[in-house]
N, CA, C and O atoms as CSV, one atom per row, in Angstrom:
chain,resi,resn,atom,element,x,y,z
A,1,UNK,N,N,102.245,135.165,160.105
A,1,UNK,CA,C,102.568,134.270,159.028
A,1,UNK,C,C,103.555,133.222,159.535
A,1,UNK,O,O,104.694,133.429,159.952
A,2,UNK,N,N,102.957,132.139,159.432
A,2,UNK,CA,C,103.981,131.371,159.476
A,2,UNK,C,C,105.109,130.962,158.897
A,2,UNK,O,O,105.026,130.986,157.669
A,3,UNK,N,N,106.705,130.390,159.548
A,3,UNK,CA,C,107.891,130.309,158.274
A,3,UNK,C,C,107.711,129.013,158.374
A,3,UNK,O,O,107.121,128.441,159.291
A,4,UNK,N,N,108.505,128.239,156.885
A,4,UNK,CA,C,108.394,126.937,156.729
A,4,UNK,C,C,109.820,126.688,156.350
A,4,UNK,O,O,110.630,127.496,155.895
A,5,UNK,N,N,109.957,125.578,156.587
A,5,UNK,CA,C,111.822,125.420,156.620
A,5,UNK,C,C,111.845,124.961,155.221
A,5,UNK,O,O,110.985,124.520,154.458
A,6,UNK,N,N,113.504,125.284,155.103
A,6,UNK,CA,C,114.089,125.608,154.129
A,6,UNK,C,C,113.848,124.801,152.963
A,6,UNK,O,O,113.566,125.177,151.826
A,7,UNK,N,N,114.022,123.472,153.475
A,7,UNK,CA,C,114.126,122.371,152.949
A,7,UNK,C,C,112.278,121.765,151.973
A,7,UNK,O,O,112.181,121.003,151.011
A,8,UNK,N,N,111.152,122.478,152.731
A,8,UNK,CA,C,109.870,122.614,152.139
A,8,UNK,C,C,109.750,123.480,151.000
A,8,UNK,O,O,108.992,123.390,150.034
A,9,UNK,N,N,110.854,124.556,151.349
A,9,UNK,CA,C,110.651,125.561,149.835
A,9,UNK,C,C,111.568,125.041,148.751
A,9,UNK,O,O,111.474,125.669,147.697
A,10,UNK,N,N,112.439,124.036,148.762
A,10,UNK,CA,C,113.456,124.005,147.737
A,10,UNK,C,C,112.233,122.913,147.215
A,10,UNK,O,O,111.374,122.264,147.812
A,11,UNK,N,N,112.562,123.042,146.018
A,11,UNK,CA,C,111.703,122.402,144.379
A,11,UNK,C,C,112.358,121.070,144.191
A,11,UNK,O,O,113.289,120.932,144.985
A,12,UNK,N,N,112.167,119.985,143.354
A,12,UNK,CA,C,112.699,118.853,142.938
A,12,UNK,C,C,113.043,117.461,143.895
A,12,UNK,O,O,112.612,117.566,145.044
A,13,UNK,N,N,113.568,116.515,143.668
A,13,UNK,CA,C,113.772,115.810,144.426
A,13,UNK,C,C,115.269,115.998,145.173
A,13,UNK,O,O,116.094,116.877,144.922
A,14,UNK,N,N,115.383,114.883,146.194
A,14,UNK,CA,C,116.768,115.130,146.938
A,14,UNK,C,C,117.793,115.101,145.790
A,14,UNK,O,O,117.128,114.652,144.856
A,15,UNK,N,N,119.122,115.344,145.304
A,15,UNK,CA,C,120.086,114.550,144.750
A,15,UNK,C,C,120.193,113.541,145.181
A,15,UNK,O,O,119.493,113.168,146.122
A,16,UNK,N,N,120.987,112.894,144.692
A,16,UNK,CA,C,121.843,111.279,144.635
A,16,UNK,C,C,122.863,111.262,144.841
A,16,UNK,O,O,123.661,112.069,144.364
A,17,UNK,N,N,123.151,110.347,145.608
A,17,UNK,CA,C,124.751,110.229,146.410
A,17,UNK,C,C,125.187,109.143,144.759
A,17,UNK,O,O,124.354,108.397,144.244
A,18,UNK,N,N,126.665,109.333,144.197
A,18,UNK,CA,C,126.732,108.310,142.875
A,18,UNK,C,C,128.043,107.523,144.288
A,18,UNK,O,O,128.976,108.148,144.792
A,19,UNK,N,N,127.755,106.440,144.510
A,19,UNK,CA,C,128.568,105.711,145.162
A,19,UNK,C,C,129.680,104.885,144.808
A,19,UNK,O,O,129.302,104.692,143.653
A,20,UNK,N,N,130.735,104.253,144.879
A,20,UNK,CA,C,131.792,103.228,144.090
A,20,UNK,C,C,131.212,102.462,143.494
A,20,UNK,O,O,131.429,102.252,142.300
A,21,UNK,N,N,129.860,101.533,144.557
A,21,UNK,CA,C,129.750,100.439,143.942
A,21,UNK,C,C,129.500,100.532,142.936
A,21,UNK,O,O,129.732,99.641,142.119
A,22,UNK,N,N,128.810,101.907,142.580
A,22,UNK,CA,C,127.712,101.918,140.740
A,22,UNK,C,C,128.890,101.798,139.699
A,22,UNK,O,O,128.914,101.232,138.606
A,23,UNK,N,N,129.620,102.331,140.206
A,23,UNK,CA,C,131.245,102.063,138.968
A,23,UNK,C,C,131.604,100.707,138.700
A,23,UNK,O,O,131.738,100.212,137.581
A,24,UNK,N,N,131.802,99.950,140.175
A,24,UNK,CA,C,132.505,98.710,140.570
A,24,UNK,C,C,131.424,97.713,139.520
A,24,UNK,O,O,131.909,97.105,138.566
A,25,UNK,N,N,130.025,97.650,139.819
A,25,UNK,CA,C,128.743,97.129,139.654
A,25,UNK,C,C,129.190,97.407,137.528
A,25,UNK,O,O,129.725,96.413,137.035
A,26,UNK,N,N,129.026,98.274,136.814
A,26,UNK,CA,C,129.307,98.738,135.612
A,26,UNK,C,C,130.390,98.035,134.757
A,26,UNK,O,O,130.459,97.532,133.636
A,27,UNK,N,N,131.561,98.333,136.289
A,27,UNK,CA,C,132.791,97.344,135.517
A,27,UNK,C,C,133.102,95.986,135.545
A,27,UNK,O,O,134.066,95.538,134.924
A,28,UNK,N,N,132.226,95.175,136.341
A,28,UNK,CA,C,131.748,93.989,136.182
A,28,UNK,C,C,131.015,93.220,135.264
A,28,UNK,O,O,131.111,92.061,134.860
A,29,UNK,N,N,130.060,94.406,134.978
A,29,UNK,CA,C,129.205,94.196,133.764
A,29,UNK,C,C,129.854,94.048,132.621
A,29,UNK,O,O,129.591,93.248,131.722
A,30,UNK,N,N,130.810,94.924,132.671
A,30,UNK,CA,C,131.138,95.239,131.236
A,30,UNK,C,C,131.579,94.026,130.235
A,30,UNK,O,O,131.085,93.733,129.147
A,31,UNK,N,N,132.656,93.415,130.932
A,31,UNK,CA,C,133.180,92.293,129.958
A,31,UNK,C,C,132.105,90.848,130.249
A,31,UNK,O,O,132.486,89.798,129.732
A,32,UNK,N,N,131.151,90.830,130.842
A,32,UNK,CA,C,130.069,90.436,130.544
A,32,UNK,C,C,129.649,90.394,129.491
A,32,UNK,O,O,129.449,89.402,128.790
A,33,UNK,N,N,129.366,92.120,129.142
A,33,UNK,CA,C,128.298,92.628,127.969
A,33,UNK,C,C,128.962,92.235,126.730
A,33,UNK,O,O,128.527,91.451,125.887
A,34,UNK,N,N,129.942,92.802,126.721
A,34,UNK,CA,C,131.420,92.357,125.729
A,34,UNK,C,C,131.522,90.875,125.225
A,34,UNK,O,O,131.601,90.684,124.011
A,35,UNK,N,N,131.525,89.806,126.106
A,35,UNK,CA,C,131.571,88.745,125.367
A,35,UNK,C,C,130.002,88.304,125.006
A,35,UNK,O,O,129.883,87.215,124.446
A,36,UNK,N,N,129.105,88.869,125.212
A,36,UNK,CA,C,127.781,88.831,124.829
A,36,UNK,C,C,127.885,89.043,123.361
A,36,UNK,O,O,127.848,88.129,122.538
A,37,UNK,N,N,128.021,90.344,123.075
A,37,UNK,CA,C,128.035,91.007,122.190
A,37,UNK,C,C,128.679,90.400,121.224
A,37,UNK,O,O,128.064,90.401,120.158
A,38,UNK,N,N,130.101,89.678,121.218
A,38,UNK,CA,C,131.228,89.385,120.661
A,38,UNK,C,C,131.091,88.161,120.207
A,38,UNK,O,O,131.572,87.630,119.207
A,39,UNK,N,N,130.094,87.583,121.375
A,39,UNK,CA,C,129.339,85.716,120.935
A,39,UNK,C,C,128.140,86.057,119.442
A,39,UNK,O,O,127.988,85.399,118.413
A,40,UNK,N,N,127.554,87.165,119.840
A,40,UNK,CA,C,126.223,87.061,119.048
A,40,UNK,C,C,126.409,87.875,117.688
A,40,UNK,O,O,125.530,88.021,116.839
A,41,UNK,N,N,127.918,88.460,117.622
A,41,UNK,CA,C,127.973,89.054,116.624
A,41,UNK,C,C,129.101,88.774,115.423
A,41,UNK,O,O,129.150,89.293,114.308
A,42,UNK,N,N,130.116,87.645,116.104
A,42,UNK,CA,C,131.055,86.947,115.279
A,42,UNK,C,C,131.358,85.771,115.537
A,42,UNK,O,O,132.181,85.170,114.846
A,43,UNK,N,N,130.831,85.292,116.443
A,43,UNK,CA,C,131.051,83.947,116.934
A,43,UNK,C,C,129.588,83.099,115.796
A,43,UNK,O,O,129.713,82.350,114.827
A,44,UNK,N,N,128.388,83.611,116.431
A,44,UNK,CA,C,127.298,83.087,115.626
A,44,UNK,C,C,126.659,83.866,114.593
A,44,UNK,O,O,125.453,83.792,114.357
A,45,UNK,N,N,127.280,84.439,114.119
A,45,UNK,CA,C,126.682,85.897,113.169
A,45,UNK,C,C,125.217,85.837,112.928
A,45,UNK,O,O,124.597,85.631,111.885
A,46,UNK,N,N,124.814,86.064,114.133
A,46,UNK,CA,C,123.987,86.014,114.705
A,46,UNK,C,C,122.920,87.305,114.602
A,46,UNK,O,O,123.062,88.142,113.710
A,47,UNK,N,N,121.919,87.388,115.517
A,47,UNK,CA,C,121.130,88.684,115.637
A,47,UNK,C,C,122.390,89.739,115.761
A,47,UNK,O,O,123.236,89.311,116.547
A,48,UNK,N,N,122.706,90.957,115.202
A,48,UNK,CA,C,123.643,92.198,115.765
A,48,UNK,C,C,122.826,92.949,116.537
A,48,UNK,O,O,122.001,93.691,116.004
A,49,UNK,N,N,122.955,92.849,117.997
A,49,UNK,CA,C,122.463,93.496,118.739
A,49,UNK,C,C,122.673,95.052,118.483
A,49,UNK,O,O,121.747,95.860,118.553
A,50,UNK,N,N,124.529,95.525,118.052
A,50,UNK,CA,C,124.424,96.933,118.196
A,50,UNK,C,C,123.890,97.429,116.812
A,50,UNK,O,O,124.339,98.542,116.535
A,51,UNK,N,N,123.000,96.869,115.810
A,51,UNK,CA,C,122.874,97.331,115.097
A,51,UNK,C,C,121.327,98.781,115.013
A,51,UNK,O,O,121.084,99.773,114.326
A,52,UNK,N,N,120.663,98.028,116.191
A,52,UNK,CA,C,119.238,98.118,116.715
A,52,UNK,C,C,119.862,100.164,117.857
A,52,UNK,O,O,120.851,100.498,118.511
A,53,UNK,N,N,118.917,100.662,117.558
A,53,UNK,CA,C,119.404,102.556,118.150
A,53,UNK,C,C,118.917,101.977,120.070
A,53,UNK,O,O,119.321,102.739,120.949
A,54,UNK,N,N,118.363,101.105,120.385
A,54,UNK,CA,C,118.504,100.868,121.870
A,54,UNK,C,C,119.039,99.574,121.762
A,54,UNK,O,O,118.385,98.707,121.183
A,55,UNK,N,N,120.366,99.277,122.342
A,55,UNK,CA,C,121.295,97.784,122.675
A,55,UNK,C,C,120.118,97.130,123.181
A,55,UNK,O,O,119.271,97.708,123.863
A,56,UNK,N,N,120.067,95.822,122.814
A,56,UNK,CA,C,119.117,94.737,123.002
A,56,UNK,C,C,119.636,94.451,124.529
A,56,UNK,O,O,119.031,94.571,125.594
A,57,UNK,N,N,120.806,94.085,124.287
A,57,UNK,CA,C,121.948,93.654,125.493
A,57,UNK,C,C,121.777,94.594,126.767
A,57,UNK,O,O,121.495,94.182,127.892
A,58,UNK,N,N,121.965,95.741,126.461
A,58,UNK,CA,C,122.293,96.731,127.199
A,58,UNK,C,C,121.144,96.669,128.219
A,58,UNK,O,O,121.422,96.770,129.414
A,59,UNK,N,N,119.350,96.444,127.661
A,59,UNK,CA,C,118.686,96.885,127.879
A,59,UNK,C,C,118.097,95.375,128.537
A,59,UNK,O,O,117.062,95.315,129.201
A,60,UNK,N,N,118.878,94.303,128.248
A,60,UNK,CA,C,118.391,93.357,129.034
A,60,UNK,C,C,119.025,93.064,130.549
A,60,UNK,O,O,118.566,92.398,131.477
A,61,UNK,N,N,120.348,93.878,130.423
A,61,UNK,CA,C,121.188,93.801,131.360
A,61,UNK,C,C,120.455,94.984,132.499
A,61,UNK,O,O,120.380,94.759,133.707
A,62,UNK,N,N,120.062,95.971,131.988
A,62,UNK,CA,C,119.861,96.835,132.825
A,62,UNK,C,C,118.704,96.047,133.781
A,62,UNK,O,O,118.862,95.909,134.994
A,63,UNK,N,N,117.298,95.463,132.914
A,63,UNK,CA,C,116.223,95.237,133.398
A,63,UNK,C,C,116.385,93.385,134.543
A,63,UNK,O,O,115.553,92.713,135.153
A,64,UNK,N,N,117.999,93.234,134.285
A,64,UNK,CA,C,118.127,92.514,135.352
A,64,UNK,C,C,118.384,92.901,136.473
A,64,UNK,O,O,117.891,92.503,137.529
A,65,UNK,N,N,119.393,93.927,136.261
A,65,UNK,CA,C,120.345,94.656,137.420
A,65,UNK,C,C,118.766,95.398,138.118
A,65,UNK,O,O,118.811,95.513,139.343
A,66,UNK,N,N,117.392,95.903,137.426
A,66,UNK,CA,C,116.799,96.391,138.456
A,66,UNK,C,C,115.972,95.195,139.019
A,66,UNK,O,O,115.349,95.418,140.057
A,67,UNK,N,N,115.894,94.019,138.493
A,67,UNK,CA,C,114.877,93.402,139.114
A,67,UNK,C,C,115.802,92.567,140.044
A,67,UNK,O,O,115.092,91.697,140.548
A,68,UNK,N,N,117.219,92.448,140.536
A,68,UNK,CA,C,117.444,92.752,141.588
A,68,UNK,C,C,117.996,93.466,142.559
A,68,UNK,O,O,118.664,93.329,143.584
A,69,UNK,N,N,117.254,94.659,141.580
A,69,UNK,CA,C,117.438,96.049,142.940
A,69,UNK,C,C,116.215,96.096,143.602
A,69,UNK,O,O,116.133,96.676,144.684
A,70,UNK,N,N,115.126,95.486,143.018
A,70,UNK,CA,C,113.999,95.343,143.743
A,70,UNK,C,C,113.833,94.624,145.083
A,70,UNK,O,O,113.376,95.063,146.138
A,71,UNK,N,N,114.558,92.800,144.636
A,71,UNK,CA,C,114.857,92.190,145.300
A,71,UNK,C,C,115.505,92.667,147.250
A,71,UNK,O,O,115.128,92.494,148.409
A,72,UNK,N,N,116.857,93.436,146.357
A,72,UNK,CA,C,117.390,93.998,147.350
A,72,UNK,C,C,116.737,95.116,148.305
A,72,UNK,O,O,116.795,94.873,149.511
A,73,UNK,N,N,115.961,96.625,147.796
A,73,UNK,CA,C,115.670,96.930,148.268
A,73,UNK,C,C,114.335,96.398,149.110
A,73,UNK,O,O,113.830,97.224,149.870
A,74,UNK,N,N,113.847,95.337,149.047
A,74,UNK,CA,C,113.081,94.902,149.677
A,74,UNK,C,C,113.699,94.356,151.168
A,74,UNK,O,O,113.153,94.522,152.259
A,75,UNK,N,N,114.726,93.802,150.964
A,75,UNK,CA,C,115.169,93.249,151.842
A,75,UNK,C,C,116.691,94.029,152.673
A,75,UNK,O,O,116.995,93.616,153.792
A,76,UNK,N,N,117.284,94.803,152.207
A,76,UNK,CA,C,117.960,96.335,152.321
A,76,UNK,C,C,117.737,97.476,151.958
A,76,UNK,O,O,117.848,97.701,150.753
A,77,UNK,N,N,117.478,98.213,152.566
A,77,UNK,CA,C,116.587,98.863,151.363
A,77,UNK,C,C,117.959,99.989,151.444
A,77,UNK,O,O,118.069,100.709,150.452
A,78,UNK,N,N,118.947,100.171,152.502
A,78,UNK,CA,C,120.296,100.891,152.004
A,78,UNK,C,C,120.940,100.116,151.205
A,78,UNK,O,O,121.859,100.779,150.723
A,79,UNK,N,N,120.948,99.028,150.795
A,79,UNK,CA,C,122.047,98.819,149.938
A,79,UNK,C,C,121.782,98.888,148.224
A,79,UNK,O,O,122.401,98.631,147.191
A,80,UNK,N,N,120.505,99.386,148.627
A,80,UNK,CA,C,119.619,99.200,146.949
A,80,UNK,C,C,120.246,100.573,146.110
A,80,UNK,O,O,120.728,101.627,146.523
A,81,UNK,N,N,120.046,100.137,144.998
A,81,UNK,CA,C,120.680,101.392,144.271
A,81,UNK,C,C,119.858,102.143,143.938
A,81,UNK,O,O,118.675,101.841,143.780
A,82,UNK,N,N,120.518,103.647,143.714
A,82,UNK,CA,C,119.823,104.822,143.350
A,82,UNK,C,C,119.462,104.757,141.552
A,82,UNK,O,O,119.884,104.044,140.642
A,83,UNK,N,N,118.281,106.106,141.641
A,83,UNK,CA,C,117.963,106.045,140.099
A,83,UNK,C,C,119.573,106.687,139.094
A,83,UNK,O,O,119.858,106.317,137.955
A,84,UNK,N,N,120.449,107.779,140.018
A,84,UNK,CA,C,121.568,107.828,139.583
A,84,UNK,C,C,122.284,106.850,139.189
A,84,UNK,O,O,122.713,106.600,138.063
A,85,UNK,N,N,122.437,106.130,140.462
A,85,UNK,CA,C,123.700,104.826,139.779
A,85,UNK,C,C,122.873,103.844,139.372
A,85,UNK,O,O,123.187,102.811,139.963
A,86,UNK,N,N,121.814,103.650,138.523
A,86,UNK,CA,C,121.464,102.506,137.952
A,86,UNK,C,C,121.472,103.785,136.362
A,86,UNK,O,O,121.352,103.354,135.215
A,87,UNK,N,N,121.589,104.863,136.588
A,87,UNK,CA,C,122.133,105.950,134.961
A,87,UNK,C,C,123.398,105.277,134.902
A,87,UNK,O,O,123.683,104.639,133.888
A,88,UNK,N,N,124.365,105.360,136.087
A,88,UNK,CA,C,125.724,104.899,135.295
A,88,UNK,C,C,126.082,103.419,134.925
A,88,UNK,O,O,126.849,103.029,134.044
A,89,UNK,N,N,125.374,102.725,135.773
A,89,UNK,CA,C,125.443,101.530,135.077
A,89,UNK,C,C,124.970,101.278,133.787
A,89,UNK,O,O,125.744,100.957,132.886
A,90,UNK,N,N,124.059,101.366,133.660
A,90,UNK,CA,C,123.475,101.733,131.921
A,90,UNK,C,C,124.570,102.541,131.322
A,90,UNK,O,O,125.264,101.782,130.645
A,91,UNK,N,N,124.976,103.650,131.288
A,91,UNK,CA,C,125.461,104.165,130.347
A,91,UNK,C,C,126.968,103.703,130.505
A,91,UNK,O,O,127.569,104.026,129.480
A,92,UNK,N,N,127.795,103.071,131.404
A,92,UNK,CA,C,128.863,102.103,131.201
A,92,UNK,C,C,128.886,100.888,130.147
A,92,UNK,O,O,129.809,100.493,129.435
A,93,UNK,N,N,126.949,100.212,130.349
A,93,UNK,CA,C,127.444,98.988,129.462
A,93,UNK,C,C,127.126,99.889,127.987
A,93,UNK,O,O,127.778,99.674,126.966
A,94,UNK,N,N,126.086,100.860,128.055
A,94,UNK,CA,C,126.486,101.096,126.631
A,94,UNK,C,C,127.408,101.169,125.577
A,94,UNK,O,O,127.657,100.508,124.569
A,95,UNK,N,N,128.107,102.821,126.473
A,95,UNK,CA,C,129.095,102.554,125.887
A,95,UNK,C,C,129.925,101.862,125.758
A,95,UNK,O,O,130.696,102.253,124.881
A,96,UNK,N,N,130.318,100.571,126.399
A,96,UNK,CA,C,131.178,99.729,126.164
A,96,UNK,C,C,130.488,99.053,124.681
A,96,UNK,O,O,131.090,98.865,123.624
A,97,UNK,N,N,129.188,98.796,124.953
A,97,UNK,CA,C,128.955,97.714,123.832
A,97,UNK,C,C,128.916,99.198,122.130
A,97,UNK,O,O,129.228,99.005,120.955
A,98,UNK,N,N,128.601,99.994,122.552
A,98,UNK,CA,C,129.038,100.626,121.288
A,98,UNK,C,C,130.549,100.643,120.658
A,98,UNK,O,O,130.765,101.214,119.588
């Protein structure tokens, strides 16, 4: 019988390294999202984004931040971000904009 290494029998994918930048990247965002939010919701009483159960904002911000992680990993493909730290970036601007 043959043995197969260790690493063939473990189940799931690798983990994720969560790196600074995904924090650094989040807290950049944030007062971004913030005066977004703050323009469209008392400045022009406007659409209320947080009124909607998925942030309009949140969810436009995210689908930038991946389309240039695409960018990037095309052209780095280490500096591209993980499916982890593109979780904490999302759930930074959320909760901020909640």
């Amino acid at each position: 019988m043959s043995k197969t290494p260790a690493k063939q029998l473990r189940q799931g994918p690798e983990p994720s390294l969560l790196r600074l930048r995904a924090f650094l990247i989040g807290l950049t965002l944030v007062p971004v999202n913030n005066a977004w939010v703050l323009m469209m919701e008392k400045v022009r009483e406007g659409p209320y984004p947080t009124v909607i159960s998925l942030f309009v904002n949140t969810i436009f911000i995210l689908a930038v931040v991946a389309a240039l992680n695409t960018i990037v990993k095309r052209l780095r493909p280490s500096w591209a971000l993980s499916m982890a730290e593109m979780l904490v970036v999302y759930s930074m601007i959320a909760i901020a904009t909640a």
